[in-house]
KOLROVO-341335 format. One record per residue (C-alpha): x, y, z; residue number from 1; residue in three letters. Coordinates in steps of 0.02 Angstrom, whole numbers. Example, Ala and Ser with C-alpha at 12.3 -4.5 7.8 and 13.67 -1.06 7.14 Angstrom:
# residues 2
<r c1="615" c2="-225" c3="390" i="1" aa="Ala"/>
<r c1="684" c2="-53" c3="357" i="2" aa="Ser"/>
This chain:
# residues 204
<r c1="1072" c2="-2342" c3="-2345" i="1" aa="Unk"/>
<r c1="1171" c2="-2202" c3="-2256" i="2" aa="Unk"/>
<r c1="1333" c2="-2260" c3="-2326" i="3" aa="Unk"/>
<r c1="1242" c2="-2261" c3="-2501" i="4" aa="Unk"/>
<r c1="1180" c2="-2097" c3="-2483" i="5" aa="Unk"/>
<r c1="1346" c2="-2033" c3="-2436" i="6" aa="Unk"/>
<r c1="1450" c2="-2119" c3="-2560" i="7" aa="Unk"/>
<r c1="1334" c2="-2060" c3="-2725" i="8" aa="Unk"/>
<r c1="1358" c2="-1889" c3="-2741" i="9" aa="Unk"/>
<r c1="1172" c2="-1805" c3="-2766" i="10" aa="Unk"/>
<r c1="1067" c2="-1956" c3="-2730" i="11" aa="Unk"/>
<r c1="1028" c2="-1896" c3="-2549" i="12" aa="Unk"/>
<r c1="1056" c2="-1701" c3="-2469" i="13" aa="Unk"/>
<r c1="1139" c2="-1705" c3="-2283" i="14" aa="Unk"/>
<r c1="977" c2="-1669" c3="-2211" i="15" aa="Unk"/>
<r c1="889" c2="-1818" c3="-2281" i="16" aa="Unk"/>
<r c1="1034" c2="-1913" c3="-2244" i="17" aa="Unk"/>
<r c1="1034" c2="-1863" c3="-2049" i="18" aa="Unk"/>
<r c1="863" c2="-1878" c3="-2039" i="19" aa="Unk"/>
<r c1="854" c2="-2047" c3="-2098" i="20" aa="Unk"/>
<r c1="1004" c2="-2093" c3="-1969" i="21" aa="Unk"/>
<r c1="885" c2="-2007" c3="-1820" i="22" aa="Unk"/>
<r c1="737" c2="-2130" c3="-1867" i="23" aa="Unk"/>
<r c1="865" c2="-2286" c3="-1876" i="24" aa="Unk"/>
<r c1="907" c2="-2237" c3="-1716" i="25" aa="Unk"/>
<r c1="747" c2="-2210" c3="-1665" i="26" aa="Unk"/>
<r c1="692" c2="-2383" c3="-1722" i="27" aa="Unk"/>
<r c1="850" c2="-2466" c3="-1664" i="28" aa="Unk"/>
<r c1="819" c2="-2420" c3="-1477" i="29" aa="Unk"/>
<r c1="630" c2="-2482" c3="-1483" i="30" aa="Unk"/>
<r c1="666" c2="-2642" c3="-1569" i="31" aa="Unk"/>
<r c1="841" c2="-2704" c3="-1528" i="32" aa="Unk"/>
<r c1="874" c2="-2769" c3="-1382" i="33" aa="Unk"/>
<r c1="1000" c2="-2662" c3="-1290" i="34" aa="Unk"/>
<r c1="1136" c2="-2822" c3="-1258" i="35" aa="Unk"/>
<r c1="1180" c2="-2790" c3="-1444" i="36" aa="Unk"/>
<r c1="1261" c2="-2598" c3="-1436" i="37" aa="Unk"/>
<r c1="1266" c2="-2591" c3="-1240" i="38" aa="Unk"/>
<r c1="1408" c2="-2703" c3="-1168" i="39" aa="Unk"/>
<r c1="1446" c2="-2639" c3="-990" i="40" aa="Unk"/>
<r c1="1309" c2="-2566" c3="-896" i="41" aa="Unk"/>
<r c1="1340" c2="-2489" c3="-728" i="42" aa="Unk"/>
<r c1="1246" c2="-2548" c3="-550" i="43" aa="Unk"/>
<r c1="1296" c2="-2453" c3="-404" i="44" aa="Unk"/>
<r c1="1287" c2="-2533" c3="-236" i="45" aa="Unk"/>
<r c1="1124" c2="-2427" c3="-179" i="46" aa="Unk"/>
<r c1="1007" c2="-2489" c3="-307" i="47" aa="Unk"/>
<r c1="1007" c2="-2348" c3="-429" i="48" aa="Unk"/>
<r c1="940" c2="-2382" c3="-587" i="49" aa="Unk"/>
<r c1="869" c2="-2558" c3="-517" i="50" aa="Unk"/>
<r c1="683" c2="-2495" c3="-427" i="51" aa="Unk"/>
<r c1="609" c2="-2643" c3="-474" i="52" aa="Unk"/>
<r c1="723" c2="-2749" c3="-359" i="53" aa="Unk"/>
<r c1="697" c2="-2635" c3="-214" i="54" aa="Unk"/>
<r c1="573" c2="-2731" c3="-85" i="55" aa="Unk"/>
<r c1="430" c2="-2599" c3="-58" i="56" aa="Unk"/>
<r c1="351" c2="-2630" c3="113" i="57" aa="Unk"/>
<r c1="215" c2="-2545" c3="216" i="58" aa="Unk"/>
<r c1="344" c2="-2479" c3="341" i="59" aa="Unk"/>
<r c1="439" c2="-2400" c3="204" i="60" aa="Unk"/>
<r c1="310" c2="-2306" c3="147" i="61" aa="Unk"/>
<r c1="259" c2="-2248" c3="312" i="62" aa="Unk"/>
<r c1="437" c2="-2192" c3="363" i="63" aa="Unk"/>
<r c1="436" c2="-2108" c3="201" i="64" aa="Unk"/>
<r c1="269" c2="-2006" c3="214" i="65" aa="Unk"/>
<r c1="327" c2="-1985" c3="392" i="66" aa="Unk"/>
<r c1="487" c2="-1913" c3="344" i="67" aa="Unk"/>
<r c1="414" c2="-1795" c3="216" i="68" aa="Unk"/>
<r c1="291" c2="-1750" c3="348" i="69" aa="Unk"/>
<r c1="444" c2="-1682" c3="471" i="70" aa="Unk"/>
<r c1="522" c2="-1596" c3="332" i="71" aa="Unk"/>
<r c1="353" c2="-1494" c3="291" i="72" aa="Unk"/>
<r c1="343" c2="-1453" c3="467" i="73" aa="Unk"/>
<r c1="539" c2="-1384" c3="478" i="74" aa="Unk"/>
<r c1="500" c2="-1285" c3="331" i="75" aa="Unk"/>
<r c1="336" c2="-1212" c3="402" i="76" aa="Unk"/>
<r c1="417" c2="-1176" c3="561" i="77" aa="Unk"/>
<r c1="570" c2="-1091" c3="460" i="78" aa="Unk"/>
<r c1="450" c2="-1003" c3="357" i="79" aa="Unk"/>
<r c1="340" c2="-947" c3="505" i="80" aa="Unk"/>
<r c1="518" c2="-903" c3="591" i="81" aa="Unk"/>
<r c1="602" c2="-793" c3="454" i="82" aa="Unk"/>
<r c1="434" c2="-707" c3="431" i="83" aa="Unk"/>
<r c1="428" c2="-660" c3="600" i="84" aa="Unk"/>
<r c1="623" c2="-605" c3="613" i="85" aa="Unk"/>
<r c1="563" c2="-485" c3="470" i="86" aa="Unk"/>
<r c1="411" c2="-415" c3="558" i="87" aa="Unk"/>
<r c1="526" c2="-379" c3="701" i="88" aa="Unk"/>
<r c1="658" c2="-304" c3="598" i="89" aa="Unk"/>
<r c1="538" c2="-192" c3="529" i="90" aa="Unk"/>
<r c1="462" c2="-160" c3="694" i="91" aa="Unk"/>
<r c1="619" c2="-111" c3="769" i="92" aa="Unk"/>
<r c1="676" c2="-8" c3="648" i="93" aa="Unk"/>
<r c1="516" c2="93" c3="648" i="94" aa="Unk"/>
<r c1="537" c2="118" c3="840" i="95" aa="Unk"/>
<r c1="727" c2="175" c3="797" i="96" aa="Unk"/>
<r c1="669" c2="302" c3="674" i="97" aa="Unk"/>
<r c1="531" c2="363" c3="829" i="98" aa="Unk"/>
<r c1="660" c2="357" c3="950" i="99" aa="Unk"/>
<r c1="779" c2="470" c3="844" i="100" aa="Unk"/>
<r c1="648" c2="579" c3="820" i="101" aa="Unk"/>
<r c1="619" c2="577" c3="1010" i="102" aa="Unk"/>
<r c1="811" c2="627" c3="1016" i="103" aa="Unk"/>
<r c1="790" c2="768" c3="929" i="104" aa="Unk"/>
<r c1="651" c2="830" c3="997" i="105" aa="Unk"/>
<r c1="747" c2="825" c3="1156" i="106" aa="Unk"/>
<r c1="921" c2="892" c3="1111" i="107" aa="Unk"/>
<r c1="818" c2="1047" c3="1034" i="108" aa="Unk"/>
<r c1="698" c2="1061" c3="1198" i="109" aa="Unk"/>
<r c1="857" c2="1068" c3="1308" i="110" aa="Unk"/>
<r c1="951" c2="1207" c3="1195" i="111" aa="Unk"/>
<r c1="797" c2="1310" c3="1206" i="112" aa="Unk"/>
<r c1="796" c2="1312" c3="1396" i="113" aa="Unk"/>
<r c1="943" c2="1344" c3="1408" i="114" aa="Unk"/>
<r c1="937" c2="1495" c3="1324" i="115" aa="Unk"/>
<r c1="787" c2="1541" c3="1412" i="116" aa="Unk"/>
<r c1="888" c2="1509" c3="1583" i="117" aa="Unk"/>
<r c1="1031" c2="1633" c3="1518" i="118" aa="Unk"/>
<r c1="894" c2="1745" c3="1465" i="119" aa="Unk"/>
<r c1="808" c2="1741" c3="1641" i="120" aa="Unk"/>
<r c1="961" c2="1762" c3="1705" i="121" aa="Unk"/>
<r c1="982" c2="1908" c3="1607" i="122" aa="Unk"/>
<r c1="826" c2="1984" c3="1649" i="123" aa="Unk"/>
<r c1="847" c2="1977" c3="1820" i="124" aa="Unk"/>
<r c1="1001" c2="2076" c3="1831" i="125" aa="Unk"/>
<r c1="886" c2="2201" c3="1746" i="126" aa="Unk"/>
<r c1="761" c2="2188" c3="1879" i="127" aa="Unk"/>
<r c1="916" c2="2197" c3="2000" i="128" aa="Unk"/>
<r c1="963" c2="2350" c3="1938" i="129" aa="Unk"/>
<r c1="804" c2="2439" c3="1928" i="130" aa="Unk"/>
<r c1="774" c2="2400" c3="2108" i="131" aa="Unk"/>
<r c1="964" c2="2472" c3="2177" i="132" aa="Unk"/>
<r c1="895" c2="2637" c3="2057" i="133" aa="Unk"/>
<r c1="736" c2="2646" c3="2142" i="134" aa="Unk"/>
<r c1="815" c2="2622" c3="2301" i="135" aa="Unk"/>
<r c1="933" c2="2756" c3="2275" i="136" aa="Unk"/>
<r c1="808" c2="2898" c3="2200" i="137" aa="Unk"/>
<r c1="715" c2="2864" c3="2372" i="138" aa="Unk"/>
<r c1="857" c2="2898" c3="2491" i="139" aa="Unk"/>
<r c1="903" c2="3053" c3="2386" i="140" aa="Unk"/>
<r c1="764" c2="3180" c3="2365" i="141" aa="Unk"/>
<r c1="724" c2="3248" c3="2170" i="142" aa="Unk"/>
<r c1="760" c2="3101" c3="2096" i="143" aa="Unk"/>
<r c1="585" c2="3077" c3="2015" i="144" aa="Unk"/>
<r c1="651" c2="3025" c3="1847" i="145" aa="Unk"/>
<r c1="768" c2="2896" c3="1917" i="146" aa="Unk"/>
<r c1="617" c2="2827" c3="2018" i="147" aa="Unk"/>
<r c1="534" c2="2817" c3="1851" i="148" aa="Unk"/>
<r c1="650" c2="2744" c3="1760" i="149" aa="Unk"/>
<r c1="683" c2="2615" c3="1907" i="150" aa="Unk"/>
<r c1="501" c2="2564" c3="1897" i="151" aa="Unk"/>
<r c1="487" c2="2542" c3="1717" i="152" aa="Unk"/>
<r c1="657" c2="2422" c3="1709" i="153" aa="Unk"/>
<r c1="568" c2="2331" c3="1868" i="154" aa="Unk"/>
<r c1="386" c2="2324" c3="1784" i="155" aa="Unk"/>
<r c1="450" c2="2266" c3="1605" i="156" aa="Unk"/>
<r c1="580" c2="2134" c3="1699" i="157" aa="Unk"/>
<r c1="433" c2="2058" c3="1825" i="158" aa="Unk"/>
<r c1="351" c2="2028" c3="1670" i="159" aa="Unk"/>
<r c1="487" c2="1935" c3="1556" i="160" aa="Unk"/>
<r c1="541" c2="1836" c3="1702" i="161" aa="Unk"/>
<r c1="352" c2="1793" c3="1715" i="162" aa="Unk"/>
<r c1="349" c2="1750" c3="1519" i="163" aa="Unk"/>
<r c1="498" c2="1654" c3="1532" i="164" aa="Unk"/>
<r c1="460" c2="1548" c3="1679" i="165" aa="Unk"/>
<r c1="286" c2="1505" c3="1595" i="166" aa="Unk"/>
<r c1="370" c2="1430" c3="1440" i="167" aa="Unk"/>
<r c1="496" c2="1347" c3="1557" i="168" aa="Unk"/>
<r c1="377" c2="1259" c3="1643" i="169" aa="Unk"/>
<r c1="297" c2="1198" c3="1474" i="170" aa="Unk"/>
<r c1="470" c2="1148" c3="1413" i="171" aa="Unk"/>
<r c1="491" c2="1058" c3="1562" i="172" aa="Unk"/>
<r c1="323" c2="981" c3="1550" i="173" aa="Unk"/>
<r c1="357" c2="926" c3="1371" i="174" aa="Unk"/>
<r c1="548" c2="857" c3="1428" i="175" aa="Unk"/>
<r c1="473" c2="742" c3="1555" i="176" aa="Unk"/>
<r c1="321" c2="687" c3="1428" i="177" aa="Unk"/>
<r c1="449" c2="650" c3="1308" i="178" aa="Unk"/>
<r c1="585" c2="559" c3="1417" i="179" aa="Unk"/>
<r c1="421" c2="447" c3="1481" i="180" aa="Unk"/>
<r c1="392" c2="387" c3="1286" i="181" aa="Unk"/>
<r c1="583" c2="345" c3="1278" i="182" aa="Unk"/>
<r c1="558" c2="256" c3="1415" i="183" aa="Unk"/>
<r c1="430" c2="152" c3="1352" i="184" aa="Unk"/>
<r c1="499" c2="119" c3="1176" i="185" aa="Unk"/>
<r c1="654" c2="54" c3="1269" i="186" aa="Unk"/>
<r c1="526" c2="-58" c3="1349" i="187" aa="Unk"/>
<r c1="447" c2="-120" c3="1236" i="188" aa="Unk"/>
<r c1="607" c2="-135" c3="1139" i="189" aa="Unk"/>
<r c1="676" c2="-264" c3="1253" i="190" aa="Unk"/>
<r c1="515" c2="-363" c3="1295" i="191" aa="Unk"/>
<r c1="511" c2="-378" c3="1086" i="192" aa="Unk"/>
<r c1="685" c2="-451" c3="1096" i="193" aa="Unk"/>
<r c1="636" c2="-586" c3="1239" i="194" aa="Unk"/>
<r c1="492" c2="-626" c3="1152" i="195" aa="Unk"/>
<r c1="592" c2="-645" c3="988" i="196" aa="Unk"/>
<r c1="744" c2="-770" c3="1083" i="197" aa="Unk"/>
<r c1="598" c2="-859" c3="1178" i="198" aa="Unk"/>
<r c1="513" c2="-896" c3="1011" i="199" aa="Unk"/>
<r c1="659" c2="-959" c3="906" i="200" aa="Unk"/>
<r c1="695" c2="-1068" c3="1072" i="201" aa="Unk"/>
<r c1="535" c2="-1149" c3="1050" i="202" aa="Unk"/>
<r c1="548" c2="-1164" c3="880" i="203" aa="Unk"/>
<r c1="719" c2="-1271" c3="907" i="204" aa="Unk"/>
């Protein structure tokens, strides 16, 4: 009928013609045994393609299920594994970014005393020099004014050196506070990573 169709121009279109070659097809595979159009057909050595000459036993099944059963569990445990790895990661790098800010807490703690230590140093030349003035108006009589003077440069130095050792001691106060939190980041740090290699050891 295809040949017809093909060979007498306008008694079928190409569609009709194609379609009527899909259902010959169609009814060739269903009712034709395949021995007439398939001559070699290929058998590998493990059975492919041949289930139904496979033996199924109980033991078979078992190993199977129990082999699907070990593979669920590595997943699970690779699974439960990576998730952890990524807690950590994000763990860590939240103590990192506390740690730098730690840092820089420090570094500007440390530049501020020591400018305070210059300053103080500073100061206490001034008080150094208002005592060798007020030392010197008393050995010479008339020198009220320098005796003045000497006294205000010693009053007005007692109390910056008293100012500055105040906010040295709360720098210092706030140094050691913060060098005890490094401390303990680093600590927990590394008891994070032993837990971490102890973990994937039991896990392997």
């Amino acid at each position: 009928m295809i040949r017809v169709g093909r060979a007498i121009p306008k008694l079928l279109s190409n569609a009709e013609i194609d379609r009527i070659r899909h259902e010959f097809m169609m009814y060739a595979v269903e009712t034709i045994d395949q021995s007439w159009y398939i001559k070699n057909k290929y058998h590998d050595s493990d059975g492919v393609g041949s289930p139904h000459r496979v033996p199924i036993k109980i033991d078979m099944i078992r190993a199977v299920q129990k082999s699907k059963l070990v593979y669920n569990q590595e997943q699970l445990s690779l699974k439960s594994l990576a998730d952890r790895k990524k807690e950590q990661s994000e763990k860590h790098e939240h103590t990192n970014e506390e740690m730098k800010k730690l840092i820089d807490r420090e570094n500007q703690l440390l530049s501020k005393q020591k400018g305070l230590h210059d300053k103080k140093k500073k100061t206490q030349l001034l008080v150094g020099e208002g005592r060798q003035r007020l030392d010197n108006a008393l050995k010479k009589s008339g020198y009220y004014i320098d005796a003045q003077t000497a006294n205000v440069l010693i009053g007005a130095g007692d109390e910056q050196v008293k100012l500055i050792s105040d906010e040295l001691f709360k720098i210092t106060d706030e140094l050691l506070k913060i060098q005890s939190k490094r401390k303990n980041v680093l600590s927990q740090i590394q008891n994070k990573k032993q837990k971490m290699t102890t973990t994937a050891n039991d896990q392997f």
